[in-house]
N, C-alpha and C positions, 0 to 999 in steps of 0.2 A: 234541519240546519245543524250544521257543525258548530260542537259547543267549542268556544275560545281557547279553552286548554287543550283540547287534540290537535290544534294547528301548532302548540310548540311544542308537541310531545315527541315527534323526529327530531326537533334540536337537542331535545335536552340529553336524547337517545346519545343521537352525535356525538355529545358534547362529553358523556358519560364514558361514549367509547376509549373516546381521543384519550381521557382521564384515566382508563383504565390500563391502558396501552402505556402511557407515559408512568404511570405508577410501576408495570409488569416491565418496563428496560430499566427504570432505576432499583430496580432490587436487583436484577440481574446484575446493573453493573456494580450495584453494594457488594454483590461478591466477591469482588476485586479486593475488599478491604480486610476478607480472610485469604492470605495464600495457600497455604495449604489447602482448603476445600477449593479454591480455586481450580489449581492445579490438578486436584484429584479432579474433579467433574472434567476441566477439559481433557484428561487421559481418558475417561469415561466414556469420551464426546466421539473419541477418532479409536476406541476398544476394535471398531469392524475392519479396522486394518491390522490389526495386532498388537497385546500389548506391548511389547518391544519397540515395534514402529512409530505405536502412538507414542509412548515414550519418548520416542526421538523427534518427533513431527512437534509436542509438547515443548523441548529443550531446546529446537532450533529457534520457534516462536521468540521465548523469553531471551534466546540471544541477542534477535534482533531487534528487540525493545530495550535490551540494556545498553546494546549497542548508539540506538539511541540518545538514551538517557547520558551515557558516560560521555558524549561529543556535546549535549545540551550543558553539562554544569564547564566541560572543558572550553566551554564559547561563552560561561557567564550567566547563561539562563534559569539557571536555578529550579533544576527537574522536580519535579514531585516521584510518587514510588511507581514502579510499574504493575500496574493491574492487569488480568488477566479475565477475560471476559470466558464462559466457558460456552462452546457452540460457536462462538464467534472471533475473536482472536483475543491480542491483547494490545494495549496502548499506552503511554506516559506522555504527558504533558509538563509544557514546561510551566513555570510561575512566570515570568516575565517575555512579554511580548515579542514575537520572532520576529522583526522586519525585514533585515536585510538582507538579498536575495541570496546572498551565499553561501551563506549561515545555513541559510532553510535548507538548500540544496547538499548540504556538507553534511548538514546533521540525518538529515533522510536518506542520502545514497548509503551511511555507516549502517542503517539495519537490513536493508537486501544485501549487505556486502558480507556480514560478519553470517547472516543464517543461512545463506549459499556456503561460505566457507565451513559453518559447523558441522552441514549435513555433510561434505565433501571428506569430511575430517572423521566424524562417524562412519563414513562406508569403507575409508580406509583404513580405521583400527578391524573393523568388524574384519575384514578380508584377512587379518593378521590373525586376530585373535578368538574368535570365535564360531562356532562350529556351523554347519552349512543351512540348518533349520533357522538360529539366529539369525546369520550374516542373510538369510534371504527376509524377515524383517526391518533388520538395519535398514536394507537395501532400498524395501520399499518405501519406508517410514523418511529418507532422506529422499529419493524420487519424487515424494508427494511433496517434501519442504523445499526442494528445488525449483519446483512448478510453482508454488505456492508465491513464493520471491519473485520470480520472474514472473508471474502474472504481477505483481506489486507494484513492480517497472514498468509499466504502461505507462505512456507520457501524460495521462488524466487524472484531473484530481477527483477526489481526493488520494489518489492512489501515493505511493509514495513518488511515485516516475513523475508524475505530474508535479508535485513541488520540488524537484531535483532539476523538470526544467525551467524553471524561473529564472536558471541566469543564462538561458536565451530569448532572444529576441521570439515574444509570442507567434509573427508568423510564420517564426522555420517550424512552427509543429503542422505547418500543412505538409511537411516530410514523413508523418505518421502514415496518413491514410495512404498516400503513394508509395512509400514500400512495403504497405501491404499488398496494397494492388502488386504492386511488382514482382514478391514473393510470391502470389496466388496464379500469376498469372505464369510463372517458371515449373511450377506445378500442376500449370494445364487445370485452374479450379476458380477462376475468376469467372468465367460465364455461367459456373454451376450458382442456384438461389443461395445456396451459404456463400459464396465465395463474394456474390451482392450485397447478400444483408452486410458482413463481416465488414468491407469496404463502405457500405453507405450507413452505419452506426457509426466508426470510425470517425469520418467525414462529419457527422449530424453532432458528434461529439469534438471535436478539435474545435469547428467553426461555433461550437455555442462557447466552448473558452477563450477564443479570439475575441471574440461581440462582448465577455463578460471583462475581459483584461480591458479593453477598451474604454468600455464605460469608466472601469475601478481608474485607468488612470484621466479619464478626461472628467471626474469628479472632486480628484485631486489635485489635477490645476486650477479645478475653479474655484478649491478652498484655496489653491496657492495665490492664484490672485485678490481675494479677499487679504494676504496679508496672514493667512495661518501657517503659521512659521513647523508647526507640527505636518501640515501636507508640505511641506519643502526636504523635512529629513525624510520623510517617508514617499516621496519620489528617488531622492538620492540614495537610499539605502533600497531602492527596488529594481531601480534601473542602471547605475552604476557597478559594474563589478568588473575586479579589475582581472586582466587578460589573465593572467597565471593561475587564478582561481575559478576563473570561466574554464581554461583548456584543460586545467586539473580534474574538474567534475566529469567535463564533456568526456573524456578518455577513459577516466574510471568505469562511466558508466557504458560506456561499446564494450570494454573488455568484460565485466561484468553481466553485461548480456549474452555477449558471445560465449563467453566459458558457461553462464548457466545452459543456454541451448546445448553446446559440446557434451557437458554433463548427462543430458535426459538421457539419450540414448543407451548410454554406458550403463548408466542405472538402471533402464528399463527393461534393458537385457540378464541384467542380473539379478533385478526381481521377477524374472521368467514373463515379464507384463510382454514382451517382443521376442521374436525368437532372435 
């Protein structure tokens, strides 16, 4: 017979895990709270591309988090410091509540926008001013932070793409999965098994944020009709945004995507990565 204590001794296993795991990302992220070491480990973290590149892969990061931050205190929000996670990226938060979808959308298209621009900016001193072993880490070191942004763009969250588009209407994101289809299939790579998975993850991910928007607002009319005057601003501040600031996002972010795609190539040529 199994004595009583070996039947919770897998929980406590479990439970042990779970605790040691959440204790080993909270120290990780305590390091945020020294910048320097920060900074140093994550240049440490990207050394296999080059110190120069991770250098710049490093400084594009922090752009796009101040970038951040500096649109959060200019909207009111009252930013905290930017922390740097090392291996993993960096992030700031603000102190007061983001509700309003434009806000969200304004403050998050400012950090893919500012670290595509920095690395753009980086490849084209390097081209000026430094010599050809350099400017060929610049080059990579801005290549990898251009990728890096435009994967960010995805219209998923948590990604940044994904809360930039919140001042559309949730089901124009079934527009995602079809012009990938459309792009894969101009490529002759839609029938191939990546060109499926690629398209049916896409698809498995849009329609679980559609099902998830749904709920969050058909949860909010039902405090709205209870009379909770708090799910009343926070319909109006989700769903409301007005034209000029809807077409302002919506344009930022095509040309934005498009100039980052433009960009890869040109870098990837001159990081010798394509001939």
């Amino acid at each position: 017979m199994l004595h009583p204590r070996s039947l919770t001794l897998p929980h406590w296993n479990l439970d042990r895990s779970r605790a040691l795991k959440r204790t080993a990302w909270r120290r990780l992220v305590a390091v945020g709270d020294h910048p320097a070491i920060a900074v140093a480990l994550s240049v440490l973290g990207f050394a296999f591309l080059g110190p120069i590149a991770a250098l710049v892969v490093v400084a594009t990061m922090l752009d796009h988090e101040f970038a951040h931050q500096f649109l959060m205190r200019r909207l009111g929000y009252q930013p905290g410091p930017v922390r740097m996670i090392p291996l993993v990226g960096a992030f700031v938060k603000a102190r007061r509540p983001i509700i309003r979808s434009a806000d969200i959308a304004l403050i998050y298209l400012a950090g893919p926008l500012a670290g595509v621009l920095s690395a753009a900016v980086a490849a084209v001193v390097a081209s000026h001013a430094l010599g050809p072993a350099d400017q060929h880490e610049v080059y990579v070191g801005a290549l990898v932070s251009v990728a890096l942004n435009l994967f960010n763009l995805i219209p998923l969250e948590p990604l940044d793409g994904g809360l930039i588009s919140r001042v559309l209407p949730y089901p124009s994101l079934l527009l995602f999965p079809g012009l990938m289809a459309v792009g894969l299939i101009v490529e002759g790579r839609l029938a191939t098994p990546l060109g499926v998975g690629v398209v049916g993850v896409a698809a498995w991910l849009t329609f679980r944020k559609i099902a998830k928007w749904r709920q969050y607002l058909w949860l909010l009319r039902a405090r709205e009709r209870w009379g909770d005057l708090r799910a009343v601003r926070e319909l109006v501040a989700s769903l409301q945004v007005p034209f000029a600031e809807r077409a302002l996002v919506v344009t930022a972010y095509i040309v934005l995507v498009t100039g980052s795609f433009a960009l890869l190539a040109p870098l990837a040529r001159a990081a010798h990565w394509i001939g």
